[in-house]
C-alpha positions as CSV (number, residue, x, y, z in Angstrom):
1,X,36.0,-41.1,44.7
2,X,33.8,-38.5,42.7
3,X,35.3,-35.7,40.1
4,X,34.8,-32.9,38.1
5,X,32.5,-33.2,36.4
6,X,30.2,-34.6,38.6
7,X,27.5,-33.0,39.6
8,X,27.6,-33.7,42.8
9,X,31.4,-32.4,43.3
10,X,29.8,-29.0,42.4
11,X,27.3,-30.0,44.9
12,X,29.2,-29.8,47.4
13,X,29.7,-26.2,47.6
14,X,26.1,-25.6,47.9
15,X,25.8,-28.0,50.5
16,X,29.0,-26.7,52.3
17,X,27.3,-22.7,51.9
18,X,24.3,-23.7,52.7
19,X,23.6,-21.8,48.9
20,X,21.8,-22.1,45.9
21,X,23.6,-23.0,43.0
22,X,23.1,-19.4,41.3
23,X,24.5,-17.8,44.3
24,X,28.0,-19.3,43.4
25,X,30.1,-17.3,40.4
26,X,32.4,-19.9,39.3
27,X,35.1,-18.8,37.5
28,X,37.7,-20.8,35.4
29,X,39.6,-21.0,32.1
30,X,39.0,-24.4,31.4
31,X,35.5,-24.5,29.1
32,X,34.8,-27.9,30.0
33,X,34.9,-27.3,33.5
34,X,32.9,-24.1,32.9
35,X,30.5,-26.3,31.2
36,X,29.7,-28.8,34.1
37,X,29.5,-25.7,36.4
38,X,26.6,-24.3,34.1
39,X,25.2,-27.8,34.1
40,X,24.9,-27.9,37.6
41,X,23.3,-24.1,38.0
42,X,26.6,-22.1,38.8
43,X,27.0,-18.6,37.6
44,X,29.9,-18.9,35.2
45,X,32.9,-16.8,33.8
46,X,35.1,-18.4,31.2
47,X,38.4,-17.1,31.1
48,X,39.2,-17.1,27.5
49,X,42.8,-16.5,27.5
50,X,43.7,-18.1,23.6
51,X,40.4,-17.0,22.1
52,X,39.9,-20.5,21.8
53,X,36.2,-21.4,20.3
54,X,33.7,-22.3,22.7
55,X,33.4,-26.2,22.4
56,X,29.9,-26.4,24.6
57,X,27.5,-24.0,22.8
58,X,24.5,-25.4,24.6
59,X,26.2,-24.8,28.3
60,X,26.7,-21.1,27.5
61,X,28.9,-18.7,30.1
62,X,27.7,-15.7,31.6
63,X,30.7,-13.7,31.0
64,X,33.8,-14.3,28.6
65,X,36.6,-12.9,29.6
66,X,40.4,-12.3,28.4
67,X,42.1,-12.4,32.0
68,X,42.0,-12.2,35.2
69,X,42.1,-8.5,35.1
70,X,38.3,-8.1,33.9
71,X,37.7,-9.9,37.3
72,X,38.3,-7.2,39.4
């Protein structure tokens, strides 16, 4: 009954890890998703693939990529 971008959906990756938030790299090419992830103390990598503009300033990634290939 809870979704993205709830913070305690990304919650429950810590709890299931037994992590801290900043252990987890999340990585996605959706910015809003990205976005929540940052809110909730991921480490994040936005996978840019249009070059669209970054619509969340404030929720900044760690990494900007252009593809997956920059992943590896």
């Amino acid at each position: 009954g809870v979704f993205k971008p709830a913070p305690a959906v990304y919650k429950l990756a810590t709890d299931r890890f037994r992590c801290a938030p900043g252990d987890i790299s999340f990585q996605s090419s959706n910015r809003w998703d990205i976005a929540a992830a940052k809110a909730a103390g991921f480490r994040c990598v936005w996978i840019n693939r249009t070059g669209a503009p970054d619509e969340y300033p404030d929720l900044a990634p760690d990494r900007v990529v252009n593809d997956l290939r920059a992943l590896l």
